[in-house]
C-alpha positions as CSV (number, residue, x, y, z in Angstrom):
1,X,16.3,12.5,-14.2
2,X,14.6,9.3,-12.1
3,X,11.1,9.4,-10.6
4,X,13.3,9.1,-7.2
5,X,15.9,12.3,-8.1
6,X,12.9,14.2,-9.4
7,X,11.4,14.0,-6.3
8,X,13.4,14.7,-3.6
9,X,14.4,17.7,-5.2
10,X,10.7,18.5,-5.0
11,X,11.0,17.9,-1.5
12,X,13.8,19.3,-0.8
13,X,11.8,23.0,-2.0
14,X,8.9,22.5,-0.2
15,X,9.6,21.2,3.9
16,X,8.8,22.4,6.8
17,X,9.5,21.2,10.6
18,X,7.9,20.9,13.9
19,X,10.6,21.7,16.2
20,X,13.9,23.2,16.3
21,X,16.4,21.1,17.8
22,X,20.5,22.6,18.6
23,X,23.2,22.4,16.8
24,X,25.5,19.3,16.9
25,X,29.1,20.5,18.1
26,X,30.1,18.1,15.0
27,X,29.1,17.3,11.9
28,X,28.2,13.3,11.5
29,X,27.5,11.1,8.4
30,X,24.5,8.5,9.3
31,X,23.9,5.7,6.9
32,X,21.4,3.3,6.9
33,X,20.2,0.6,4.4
34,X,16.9,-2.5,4.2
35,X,14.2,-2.3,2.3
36,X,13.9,-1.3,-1.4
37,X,9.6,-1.1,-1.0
38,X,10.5,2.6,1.5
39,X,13.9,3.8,-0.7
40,X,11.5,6.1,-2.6
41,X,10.5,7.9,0.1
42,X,13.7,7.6,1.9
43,X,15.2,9.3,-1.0
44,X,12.6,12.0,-0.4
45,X,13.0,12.7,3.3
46,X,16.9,12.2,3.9
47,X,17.3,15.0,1.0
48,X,14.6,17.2,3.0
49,X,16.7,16.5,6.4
50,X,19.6,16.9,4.6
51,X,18.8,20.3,3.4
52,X,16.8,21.7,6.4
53,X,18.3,24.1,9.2
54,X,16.3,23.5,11.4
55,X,16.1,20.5,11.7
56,X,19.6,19.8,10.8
57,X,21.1,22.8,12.3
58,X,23.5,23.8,10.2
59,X,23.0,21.3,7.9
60,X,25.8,19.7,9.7
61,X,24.3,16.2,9.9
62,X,24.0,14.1,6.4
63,X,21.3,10.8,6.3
64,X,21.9,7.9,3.6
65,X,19.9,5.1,2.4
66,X,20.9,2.1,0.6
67,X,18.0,0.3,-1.2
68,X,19.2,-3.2,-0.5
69,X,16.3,-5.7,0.7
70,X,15.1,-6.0,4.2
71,X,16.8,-9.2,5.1
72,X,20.3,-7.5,4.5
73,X,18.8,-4.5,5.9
74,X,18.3,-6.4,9.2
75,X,21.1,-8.4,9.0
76,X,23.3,-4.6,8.2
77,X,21.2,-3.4,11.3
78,X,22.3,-6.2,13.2
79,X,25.6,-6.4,12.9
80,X,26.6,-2.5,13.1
81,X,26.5,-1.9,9.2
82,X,24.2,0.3,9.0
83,X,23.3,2.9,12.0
84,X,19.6,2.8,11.1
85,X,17.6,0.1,9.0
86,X,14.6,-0.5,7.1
87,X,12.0,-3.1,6.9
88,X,8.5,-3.9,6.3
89,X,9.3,-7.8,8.2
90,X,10.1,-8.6,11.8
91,X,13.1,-10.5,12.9
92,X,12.9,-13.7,13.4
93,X,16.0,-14.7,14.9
94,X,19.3,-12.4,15.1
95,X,17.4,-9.6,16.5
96,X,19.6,-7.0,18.1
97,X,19.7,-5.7,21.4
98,X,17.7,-2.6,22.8
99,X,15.9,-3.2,19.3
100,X,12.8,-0.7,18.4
101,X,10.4,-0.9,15.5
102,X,9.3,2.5,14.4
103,X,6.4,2.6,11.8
104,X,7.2,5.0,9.1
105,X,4.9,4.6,6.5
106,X,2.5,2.6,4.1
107,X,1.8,1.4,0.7
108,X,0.1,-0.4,-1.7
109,X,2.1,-3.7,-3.3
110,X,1.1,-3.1,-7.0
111,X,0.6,-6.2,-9.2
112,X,2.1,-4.6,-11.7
113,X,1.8,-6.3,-15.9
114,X,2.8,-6.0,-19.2
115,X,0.2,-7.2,-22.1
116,X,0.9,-6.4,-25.1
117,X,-1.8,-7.4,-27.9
118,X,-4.9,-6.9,-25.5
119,X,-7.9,-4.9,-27.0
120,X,-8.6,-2.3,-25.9
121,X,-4.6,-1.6,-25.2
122,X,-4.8,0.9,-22.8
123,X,-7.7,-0.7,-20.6
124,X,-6.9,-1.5,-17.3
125,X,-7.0,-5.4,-15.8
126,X,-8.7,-6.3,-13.3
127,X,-7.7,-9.3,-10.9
128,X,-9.8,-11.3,-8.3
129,X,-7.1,-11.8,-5.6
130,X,-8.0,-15.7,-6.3
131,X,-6.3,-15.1,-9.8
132,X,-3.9,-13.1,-7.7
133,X,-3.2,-16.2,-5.9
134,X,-3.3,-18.3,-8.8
135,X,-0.9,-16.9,-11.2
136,X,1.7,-16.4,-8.1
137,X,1.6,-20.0,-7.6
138,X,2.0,-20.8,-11.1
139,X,-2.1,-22.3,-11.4
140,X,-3.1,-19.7,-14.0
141,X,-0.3,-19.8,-16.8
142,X,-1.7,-17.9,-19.7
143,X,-2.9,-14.2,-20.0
144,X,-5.9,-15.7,-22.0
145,X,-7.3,-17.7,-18.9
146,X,-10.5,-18.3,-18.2
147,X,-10.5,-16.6,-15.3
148,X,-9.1,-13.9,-16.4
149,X,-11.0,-13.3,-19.0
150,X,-14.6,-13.3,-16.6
151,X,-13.1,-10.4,-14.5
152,X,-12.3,-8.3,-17.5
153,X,-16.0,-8.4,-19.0
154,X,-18.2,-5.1,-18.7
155,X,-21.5,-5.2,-17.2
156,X,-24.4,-3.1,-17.3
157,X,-25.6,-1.6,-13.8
158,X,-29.0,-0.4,-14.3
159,X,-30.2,3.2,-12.5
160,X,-30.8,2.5,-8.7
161,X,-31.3,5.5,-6.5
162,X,-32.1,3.6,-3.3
163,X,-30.7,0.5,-1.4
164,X,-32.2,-0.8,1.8
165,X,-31.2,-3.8,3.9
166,X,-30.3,-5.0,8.0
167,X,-31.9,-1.8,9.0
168,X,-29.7,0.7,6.8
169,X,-31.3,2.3,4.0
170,X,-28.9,4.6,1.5
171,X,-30.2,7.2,-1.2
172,X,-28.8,8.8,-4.0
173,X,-30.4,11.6,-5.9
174,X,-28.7,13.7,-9.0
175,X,-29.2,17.2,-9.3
176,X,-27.3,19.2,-11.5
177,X,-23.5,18.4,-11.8
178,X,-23.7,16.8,-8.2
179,X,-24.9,13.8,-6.5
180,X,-26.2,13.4,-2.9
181,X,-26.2,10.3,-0.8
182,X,-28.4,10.4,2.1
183,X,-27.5,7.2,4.8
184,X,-30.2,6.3,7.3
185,X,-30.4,3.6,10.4
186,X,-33.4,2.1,11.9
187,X,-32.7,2.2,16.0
188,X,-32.0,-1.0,16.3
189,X,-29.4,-1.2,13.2
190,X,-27.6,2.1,14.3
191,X,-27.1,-0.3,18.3
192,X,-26.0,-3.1,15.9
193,X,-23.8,-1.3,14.0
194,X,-22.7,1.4,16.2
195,X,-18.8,0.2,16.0
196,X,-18.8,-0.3,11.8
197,X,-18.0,2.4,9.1
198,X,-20.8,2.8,6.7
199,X,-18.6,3.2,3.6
200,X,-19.4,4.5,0.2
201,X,-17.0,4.2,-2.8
202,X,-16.9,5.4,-6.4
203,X,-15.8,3.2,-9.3
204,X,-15.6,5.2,-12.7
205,X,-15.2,3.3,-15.5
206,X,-11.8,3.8,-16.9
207,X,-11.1,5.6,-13.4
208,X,-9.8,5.1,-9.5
209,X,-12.1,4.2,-7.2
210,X,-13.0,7.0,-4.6
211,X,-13.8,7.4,-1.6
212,X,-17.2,9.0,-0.7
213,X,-17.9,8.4,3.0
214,X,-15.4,6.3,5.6
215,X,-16.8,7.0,8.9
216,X,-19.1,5.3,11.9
217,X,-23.1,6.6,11.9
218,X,-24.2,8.4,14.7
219,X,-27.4,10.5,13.2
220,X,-28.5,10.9,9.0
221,X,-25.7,11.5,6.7
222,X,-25.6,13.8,4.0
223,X,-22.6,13.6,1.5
224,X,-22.8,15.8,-1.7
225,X,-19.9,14.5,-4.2
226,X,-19.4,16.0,-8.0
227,X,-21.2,13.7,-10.9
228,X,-19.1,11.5,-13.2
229,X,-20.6,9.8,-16.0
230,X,-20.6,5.6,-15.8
231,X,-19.7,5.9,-12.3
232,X,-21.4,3.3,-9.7
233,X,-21.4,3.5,-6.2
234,X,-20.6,0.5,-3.8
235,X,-22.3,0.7,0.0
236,X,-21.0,-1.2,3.0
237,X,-21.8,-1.0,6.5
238,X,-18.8,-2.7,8.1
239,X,-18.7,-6.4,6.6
240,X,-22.2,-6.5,5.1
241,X,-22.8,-4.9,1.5
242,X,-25.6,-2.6,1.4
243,X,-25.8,-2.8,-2.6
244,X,-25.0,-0.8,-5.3
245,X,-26.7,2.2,-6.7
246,X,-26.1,4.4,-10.0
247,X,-27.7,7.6,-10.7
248,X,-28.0,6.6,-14.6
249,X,-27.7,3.0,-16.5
250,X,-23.8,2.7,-16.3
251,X,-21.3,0.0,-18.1
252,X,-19.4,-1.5,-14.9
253,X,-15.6,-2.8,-16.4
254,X,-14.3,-3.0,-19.8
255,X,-14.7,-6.0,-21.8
256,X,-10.8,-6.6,-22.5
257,X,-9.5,-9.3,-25.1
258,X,-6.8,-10.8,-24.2
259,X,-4.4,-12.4,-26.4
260,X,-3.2,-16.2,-26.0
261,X,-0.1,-15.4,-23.7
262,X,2.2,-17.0,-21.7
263,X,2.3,-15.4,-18.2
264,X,5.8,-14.8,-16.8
265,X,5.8,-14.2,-13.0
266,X,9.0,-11.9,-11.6
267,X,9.5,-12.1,-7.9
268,X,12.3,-11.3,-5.6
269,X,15.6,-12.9,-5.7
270,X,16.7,-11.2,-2.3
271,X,15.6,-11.3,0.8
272,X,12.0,-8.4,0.8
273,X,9.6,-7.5,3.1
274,X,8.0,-6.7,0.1
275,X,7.8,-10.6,-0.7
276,X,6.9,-11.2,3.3
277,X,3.8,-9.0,3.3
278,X,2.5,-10.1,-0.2
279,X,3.2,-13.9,0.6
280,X,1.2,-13.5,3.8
281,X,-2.1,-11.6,2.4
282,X,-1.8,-14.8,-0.3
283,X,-1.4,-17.4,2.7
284,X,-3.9,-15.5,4.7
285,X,-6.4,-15.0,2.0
286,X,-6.0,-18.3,0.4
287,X,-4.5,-20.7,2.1
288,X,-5.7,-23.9,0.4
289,X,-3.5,-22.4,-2.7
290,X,-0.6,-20.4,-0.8
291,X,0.1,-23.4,2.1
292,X,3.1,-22.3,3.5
293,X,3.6,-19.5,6.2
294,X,5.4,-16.5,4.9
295,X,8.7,-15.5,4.3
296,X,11.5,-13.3,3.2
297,X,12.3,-15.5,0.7
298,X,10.0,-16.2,-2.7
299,X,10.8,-19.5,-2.7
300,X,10.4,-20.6,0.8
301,X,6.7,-19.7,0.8
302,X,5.9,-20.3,-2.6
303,X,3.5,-23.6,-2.4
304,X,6.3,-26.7,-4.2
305,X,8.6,-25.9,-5.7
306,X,9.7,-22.8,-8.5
307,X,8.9,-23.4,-11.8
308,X,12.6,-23.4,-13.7
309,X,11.1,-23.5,-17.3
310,X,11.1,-20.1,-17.6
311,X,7.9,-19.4,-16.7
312,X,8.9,-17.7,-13.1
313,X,12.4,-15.1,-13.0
314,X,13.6,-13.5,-10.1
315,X,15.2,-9.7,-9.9
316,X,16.4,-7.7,-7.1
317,X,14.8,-5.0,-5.5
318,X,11.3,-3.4,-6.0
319,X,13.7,-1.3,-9.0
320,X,14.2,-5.0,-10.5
321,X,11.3,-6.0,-10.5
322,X,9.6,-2.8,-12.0
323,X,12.0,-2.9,-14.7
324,X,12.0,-6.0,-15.9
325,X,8.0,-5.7,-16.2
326,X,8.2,-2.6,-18.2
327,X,11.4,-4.5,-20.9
328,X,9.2,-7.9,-21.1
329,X,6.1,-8.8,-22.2
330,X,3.8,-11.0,-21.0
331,X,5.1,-10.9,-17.3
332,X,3.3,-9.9,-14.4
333,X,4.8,-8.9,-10.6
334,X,4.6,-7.4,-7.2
335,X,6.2,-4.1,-6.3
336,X,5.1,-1.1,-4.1
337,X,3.3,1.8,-6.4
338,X,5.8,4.4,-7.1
339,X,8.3,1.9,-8.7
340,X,5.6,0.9,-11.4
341,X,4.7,4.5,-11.6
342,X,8.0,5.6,-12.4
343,X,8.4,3.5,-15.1
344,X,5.0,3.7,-16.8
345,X,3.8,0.1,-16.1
346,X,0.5,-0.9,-15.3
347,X,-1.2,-1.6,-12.1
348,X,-4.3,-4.3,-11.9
349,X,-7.3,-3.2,-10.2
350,X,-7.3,-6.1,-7.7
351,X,-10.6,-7.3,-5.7
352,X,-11.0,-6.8,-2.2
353,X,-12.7,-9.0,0.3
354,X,-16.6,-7.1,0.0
355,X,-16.1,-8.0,-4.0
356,X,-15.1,-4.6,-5.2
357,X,-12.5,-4.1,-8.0
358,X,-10.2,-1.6,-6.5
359,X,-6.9,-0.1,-7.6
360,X,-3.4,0.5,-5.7
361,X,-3.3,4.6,-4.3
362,X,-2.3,6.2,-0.7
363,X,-5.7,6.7,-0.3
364,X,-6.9,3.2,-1.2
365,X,-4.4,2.0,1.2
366,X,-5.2,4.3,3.6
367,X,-8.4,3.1,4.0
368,X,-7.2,-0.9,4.2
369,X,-4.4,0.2,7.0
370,X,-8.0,0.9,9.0
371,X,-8.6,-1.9,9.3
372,X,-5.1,-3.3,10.8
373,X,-4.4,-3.6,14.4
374,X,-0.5,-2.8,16.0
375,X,1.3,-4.4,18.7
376,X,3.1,-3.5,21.7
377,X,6.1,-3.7,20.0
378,X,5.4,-1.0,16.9
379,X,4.3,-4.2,14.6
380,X,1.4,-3.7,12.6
381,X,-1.2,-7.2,12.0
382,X,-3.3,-6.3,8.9
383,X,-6.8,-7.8,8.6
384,X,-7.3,-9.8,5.4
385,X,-10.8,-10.2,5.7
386,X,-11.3,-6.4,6.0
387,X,-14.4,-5.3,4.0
388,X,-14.0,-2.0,3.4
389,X,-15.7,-1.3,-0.2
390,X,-13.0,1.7,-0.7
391,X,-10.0,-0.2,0.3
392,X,-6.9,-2.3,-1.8
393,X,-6.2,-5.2,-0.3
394,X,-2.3,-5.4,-0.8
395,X,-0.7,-3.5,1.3
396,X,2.8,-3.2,3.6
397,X,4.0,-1.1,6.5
398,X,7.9,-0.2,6.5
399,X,9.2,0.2,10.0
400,X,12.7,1.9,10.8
401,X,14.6,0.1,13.0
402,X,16.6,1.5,16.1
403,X,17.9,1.2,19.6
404,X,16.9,2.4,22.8
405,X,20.7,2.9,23.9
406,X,22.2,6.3,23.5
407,X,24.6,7.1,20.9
408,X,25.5,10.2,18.8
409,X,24.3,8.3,15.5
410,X,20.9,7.3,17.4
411,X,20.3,10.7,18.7
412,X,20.4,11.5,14.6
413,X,18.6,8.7,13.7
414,X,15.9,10.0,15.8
415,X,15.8,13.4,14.8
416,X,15.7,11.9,11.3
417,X,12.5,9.6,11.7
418,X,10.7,12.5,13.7
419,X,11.1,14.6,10.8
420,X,10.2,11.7,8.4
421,X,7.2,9.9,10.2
422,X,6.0,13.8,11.4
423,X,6.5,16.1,8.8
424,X,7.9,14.9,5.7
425,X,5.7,11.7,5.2
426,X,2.4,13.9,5.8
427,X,3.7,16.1,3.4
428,X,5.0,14.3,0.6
429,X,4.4,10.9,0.9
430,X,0.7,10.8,-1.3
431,X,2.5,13.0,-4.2
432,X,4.9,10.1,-3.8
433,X,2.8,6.9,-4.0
434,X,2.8,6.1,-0.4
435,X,0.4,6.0,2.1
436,X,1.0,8.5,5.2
437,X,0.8,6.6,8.6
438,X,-2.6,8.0,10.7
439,X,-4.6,7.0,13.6
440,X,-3.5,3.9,15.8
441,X,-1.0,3.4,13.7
442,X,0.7,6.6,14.0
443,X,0.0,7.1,18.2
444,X,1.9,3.9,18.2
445,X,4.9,4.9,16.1
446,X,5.0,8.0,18.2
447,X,5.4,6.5,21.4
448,X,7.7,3.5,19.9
449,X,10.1,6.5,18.5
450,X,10.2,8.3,22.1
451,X,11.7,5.4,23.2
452,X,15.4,5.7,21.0
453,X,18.5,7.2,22.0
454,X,17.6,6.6,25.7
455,X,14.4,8.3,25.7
456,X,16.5,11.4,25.1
């Protein structure tokens, strides 16, 4: 059974709703189709709707998804194909009328690899998002680069209990199988940062990273946190690093040999949102190496022209992409996390903007998705400079899309993205590999999903 089949039966066991809606005087067949990055966890939630009286009185109402790209799924949406579509890119021409974004949900793209012959062989890579960048656009060619090789060395972070600078001063003290970290503003720091997050974040060698504290300072902080052995603890206070402290001389990173490999990249050979958002955190980020705007389409953003030596192969669909990582050595992609996941393949831990190696999660997402702002129009702008010690840089919002005009099969589209954006998604979506929508982000998806059907 597939990681998808094997968990929308989960689902399907375990939902609940938040309002009972009447019965539909017939029974209707609603099938939409985009983006492969959501399919996952559309899989999840039309089998829940599906499946759930009372939200689908009756059960009389069935939802479908086809996982085929965001461009076709705008394009389907467009033209009438599909009732309902799915996308993590905006039009940019061919828009229908009465058109409305929806946010339904995060994620993290994964830069998913395959290295076999590396020492220590189950060690996880880590990435700066410059070597990001630089393998993409075909810079860094071999697995044994330079580059790569100085972000996979381990370190030694010596004990520090205390870290003081701009005004901030953070503690940490050990005592018995739990640590405690004690934050503390001068006056004038806690006026000059009133508006930042002080953020601590855990990196465990061989481990996630974790989140410790996320959240703005208004008087001392206490936050008491279990002990892990070679753990160190990154501290931020919006964009400025506070330092590091360790409760015990740690190793930071695994010293990882890599062997003298050519690097295959796989990208997208249909039109992704998935390739939109991860082409536009590389142009954003980098933009002396990534100099084209973004795009749907690999090869219209990628900087010259694709390689044709072999070097760069294309597959469709975040499933493509996953599997053709998992069957070939050597190669290296982009894909949200539950496709990698469901095929055992590795995910990089991928530096963020404050320096810190960080890998792909809901709740490492999460935390970047803070950090985004969202238009009038349900469109969420993410913030690349975004220095969040806690959060993965690489990230994507899939918004339904939908119509303001009335209609039977809108009326069920609606009921279906309630149910997904409010109860499904907060339910299963981190079990998943997604990242639930919260905050602005979710306020905004609310109002935006008032508006279908006719406000009805």
């Amino acid at each position: 059974m597939t990681f998808r089949r094997k968990i929308s039966v989960v689902a399907a066991l375990a939902i609940a709703t938040t309002a009972a809606v009447s019965t539909q005087a017939n029974a209707a067949a609603v099938g939409g189709g985009g983006a492969s990055f959501m399919a996952n966890m559309m899989d999840i939630c039309a089998s829940g709707f599906n499946k759930n009286e009372l939200v689908n009185p009756g059960k009389a109402d069935t939802i479908t998804y086809a996982s085929v790209g965001s461009s076709s799924g705008k394009t389907g949406f467009a033209n009438g194909t599909y009732k309902f579509g799915g996308s993590e890119s905006a039009y940019t021409s061919g828009a229908p009328a009465n058109l409305v974004y929806v946010p339904l949900i995060g994620g993290s793209i994964a830069i998913g690899y395959r290295v076999d012959g590396m020492s220590p062989a189950n060690a996880q890579v880590r990435l700066t998002s410059e070597t990001v960048a630089k393998i993409f656009a075909g810079q860094i060619t071999k697995w044994n680069d330079p580059a790569i090789v100085a972000s996979n060395k381990a370190s030694t972070v010596k004990k520090k209990l205390t870290a003081t600078k701009l005004g901030v001063t953070v503690t940490a003290k050990k005592v018995a199988a739990n640590v405690t970290f004690t934050v503390k503003m001068t006056a004038a720091a806690k006026t000059k940062y009133k508006n930042a997050k002080v953020t601590i974040s855990a990196a465990t060698l061989g481990g996630a990273t974790k989140s410790i504290i996320n959240s703005r300072y208004t008087k001392p902080m206490t936050k008491t946190t279990s002990y892990v052995a070679n753990t160190t603890y990154q501290v931020n206070v919006g964009k400025n690093p506070i330092g590091v402290l360790a409760v015990a001389t740690v190793t930071d990173g695994v010293t990882i040999t890599m062997p003298d490999l050519a690097i295959r990249v796989v990208h997208r050979s249909d039109g992704s949102g998935t390739t939109n958002n991860f082409i536009n955190f590389l142009n954003k980020s980098f933009p002396t190496i990534w100099t084209k705007a973004t795009s749907d389409t690999f090869s219209t953003g990628f900087p010259g022209t694709v390689p044709t030596d072999g070097s760069f192969q294309s597959a469709k669909g975040n499933e493509g992409l996953a599997s053709y990582v998992r069957d070939n050595n050597g190669s290296i992609t982009y894909a949200e996390l539950s496709f990698l996941e469901e095929r055992s393949v590795k995910a990089a831990a991928v530096s963020n903007p404050s320096g810190t190696y960080v890998s792909p999660s809901p709740s490492t997402s999460a935390s970047w998705l803070e950090g985004a702002e969202v238009s009038a129009e349900g469109l969420v702008t993410q913030n690349y400079a975004y220095t969040a010690s806690d959060a993965y840089p690489i990230n994507a919002v899939s918004y339904g899309l939908a119509s303001s005009a009335a209609s039977a099969d809108m009326s069920i589209s609606k009921r279906f993205f309630s149910y997904f954006l409010n109860t499904c998604a907060p339910k299963s979506a981190p079990g998943a590999g997604y990242t639930p929508l919260v905050g602005k982000i979710l306020e905004k998806a609310v109002s935006q999903l008032a508006k279908l059907n006719g406000g009805a």
